[in-house]
C-alpha positions in Angstrom: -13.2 0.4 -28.0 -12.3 -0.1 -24.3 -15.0 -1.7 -22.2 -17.1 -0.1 -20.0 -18.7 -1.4 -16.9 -21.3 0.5 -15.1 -22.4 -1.1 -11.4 -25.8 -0.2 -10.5 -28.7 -0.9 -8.4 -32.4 0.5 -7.6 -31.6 3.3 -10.5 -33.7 1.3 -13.3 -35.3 4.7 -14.4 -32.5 7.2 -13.7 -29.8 5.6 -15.8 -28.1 8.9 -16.2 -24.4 7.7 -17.0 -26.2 5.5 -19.3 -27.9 8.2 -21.2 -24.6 10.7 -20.7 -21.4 7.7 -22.6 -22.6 8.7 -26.1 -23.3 5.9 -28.5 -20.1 4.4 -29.2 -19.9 4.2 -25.3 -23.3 2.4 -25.2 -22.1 -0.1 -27.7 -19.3 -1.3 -25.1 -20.6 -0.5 -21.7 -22.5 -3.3 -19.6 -24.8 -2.5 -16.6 -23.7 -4.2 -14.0 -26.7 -4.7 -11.8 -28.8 -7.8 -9.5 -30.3 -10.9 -10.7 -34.1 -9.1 -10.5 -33.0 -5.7 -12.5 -31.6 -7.7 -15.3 -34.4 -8.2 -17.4 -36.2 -5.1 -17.0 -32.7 -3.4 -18.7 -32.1 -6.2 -21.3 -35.6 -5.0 -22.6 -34.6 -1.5 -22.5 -31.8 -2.5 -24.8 -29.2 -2.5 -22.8 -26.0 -4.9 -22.0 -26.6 -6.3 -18.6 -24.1 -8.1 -16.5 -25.9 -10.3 -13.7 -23.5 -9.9 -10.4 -26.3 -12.0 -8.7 -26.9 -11.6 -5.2 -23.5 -9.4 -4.8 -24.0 -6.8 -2.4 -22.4 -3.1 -1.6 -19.8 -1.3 -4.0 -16.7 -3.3 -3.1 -17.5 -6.7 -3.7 -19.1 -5.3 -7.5 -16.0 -3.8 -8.3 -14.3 -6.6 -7.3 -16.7 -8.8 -9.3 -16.0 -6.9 -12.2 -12.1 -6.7 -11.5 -12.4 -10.3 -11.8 -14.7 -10.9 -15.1 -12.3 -8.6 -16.7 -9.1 -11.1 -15.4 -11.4 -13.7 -16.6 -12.3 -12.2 -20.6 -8.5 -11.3 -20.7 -9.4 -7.6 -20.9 -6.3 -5.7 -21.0 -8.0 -2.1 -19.8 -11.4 -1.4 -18.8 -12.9 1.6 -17.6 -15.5 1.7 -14.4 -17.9 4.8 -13.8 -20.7 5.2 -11.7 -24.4 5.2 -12.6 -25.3 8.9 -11.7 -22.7 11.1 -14.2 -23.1 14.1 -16.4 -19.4 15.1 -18.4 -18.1 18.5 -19.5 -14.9 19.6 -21.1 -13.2 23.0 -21.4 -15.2 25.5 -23.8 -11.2 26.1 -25.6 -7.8 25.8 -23.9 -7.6 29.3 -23.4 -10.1 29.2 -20.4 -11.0 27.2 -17.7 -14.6 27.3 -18.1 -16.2 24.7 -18.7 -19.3 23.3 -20.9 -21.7 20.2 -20.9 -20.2 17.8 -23.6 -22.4 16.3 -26.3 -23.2 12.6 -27.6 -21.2 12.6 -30.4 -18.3 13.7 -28.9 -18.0 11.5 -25.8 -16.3 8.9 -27.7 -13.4 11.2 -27.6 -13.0 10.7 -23.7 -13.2 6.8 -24.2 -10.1 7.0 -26.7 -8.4 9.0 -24.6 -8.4 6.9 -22.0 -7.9 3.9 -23.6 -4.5 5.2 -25.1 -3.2 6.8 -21.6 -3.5 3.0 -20.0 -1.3 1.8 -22.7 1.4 3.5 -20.3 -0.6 4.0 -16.9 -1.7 1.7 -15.0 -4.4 3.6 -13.6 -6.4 6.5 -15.6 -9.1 9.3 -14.0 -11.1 11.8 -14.7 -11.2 15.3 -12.8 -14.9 16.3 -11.0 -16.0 19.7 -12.1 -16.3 21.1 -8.7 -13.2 23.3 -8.4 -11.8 22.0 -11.4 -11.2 25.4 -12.3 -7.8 25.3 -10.6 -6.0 22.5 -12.7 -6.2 25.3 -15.7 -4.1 25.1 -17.9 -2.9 21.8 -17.1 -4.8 18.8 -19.6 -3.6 16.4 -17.0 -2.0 15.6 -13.9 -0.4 12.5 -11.8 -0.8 11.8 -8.2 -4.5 12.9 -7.7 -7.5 11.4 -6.2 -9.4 9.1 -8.3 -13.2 8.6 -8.4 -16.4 7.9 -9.9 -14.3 7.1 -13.3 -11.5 4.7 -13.3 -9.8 3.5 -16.0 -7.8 0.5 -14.9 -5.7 -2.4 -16.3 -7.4 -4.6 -14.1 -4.2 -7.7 -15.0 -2.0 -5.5 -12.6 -4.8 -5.4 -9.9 -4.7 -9.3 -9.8 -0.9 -9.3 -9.9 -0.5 -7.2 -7.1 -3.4 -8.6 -5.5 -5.2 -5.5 -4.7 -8.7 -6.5 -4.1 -12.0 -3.6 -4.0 -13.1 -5.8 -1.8 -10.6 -5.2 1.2 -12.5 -2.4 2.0 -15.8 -2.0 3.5 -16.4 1.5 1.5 -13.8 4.1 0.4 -12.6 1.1 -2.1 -11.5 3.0 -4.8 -9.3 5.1 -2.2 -7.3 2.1 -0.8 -7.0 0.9 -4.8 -5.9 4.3 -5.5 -3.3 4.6 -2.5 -2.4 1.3 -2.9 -0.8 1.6 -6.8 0.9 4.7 -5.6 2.4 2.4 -3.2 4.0 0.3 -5.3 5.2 2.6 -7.8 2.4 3.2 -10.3 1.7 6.3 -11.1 -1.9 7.6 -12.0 -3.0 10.1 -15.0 -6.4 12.2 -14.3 -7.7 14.6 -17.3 -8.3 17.1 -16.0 -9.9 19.3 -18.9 -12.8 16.8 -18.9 -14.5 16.5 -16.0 -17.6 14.6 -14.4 -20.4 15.6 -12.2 -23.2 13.6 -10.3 -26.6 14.6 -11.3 -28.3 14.7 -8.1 -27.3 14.5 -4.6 -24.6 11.5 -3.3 -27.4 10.6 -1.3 -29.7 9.7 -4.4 -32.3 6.6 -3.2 -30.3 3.5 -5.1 -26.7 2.6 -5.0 -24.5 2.7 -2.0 -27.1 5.1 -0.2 -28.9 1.5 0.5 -27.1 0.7 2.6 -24.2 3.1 3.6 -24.7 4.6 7.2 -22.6 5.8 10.3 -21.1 2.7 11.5 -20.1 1.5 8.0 -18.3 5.0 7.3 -16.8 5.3 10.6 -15.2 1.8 10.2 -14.0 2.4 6.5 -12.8 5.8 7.8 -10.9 4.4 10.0 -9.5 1.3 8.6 -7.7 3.3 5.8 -6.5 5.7 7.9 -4.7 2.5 9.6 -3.7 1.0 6.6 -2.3 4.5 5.3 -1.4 6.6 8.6 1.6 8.4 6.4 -1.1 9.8 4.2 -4.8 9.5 5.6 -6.2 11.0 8.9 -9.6 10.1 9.6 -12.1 12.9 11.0 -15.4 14.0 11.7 -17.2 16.2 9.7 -20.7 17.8 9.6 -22.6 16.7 7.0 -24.2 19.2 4.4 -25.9 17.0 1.8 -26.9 13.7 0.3 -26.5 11.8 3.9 -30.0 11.6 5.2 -30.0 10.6 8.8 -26.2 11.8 9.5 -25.8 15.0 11.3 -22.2 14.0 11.1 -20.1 12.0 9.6 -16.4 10.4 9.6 -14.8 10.9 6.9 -10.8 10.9 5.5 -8.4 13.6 4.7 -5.7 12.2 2.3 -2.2 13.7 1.2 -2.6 12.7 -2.1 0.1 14.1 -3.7 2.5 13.2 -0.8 1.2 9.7 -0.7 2.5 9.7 -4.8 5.7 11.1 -4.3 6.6 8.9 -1.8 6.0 6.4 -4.5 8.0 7.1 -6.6 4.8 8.4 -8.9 5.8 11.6 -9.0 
């Protein structure tokens, strides 16, 4: 099965993607976390990955972008720690249920067989997921929070994470659409975070104003065809930010302009 790679930190007791992949997903998936969480997880049983003193979201996925150069891994997949998954209840309706264990293996494979042709692989969230029906899939969509990837491309192209302060997987995303590779997202599974964005741990460590407000606008000058930056007020899960910058991005027009679709 396809490896899975999970970047956390300051979540040692909320492992909720953990819990959520299923157990054929837990044999292949790896916590990515620092040099002090390691051995707490190892004696919870699980795979850890020590990024060492690595800090913020970029640089890990960049650090795992290049451990899967390095084991010759020809596909991997990436999610983030705090995700539930649900799938249609039947494809006659596009309501949607909370998937079980045994069947989350079925996600992995699918996956895993889509990056055989795509060089790039999502998931859809649930929120307004509702609108893709009856559509299984679709190409020139945001990815986030899952991505499958063939990371040898990445390194061929030299698209680095870590050009990016935050909004990473949006410049990785825009970036292969660029250059002509097209992206599939399921879109009759779907992902949810279980809790607010803001949840104490991950990139809510560190993550505040300045640092969206520069990513904001650095990939709205990378991509000004596609990507405006603006300010927005901010609802939940950013404690401390009345508002916030943020990005709109033409997705679909950023894709077509690709070539992608």
């Amino acid at each position: 099965m396809i490896p899975i790679y999970i970047p956390t930190r300051g979540r040692m007791n909320n492992q909720v993607t953990w819990q959520s992949i299923g157990p054929e997903g837990r044999e292949h998936a790896v916590l990515v976390c620092p040099q002090d969480e390691v051995n707490w997880h190892t004696k919870q049983g699980r795979y850890c990955l020590n990024r060492g003193d690595i800090k913020g979201i970029n640089n890990v996925r960049q650090f795992i972008l290049e451990h899967a150069v390095e084991q010759k891994h020809d596909k991997i997949i990436i999610l983030d720690d705090d995700l539930i998954f649900g799938r249609r209840i039947s494809g006659d309706s596009p309501s949607l249920r909370k998937t079980t264990q045994e069947e989350m293996h079925e996600l992995w494979e699918r996956m895993s067989k889509m990056l055989n042709s795509y060089v790039h692989v999502g998931v859809s969230p649930r929120q307004m997921n509702d609108k893709h029906f009856p559509h299984e899939f679709k190409e020139g969509m945001r990815q986030n929070a899952v991505h499958g990837i063939q990371p040898k491309v990445l390194h061929k192209e030299n698209i680095r994470y870590d050009t990016m302060e935050l909004m990473e997987d949006y410049y990785v995303t825009l970036s292969l659409f660029n250059l002509g590779y097209p992206n599939y997202v399921i879109v009759d599974w779907t992902w949810d975070q279980r809790g607010a964005s803001g949840a104490a741990g991950g990139c809510s460590s560190y993550r505040n104003a300045e640092l969206q407000e520069r990513a904001s606008l650095a990939l709205a000058e990378k991509f000004p065809d596609y990507v405006k930056a603006v300010q927005k007020e901010t609802k939940t899960g950013w404690e401390g930010m009345k508002t916030r910058w943020d990005v709109r991005v033409q997705w679909r027009k950023a894709a077509k302009n690709g070539n992608c679709i």
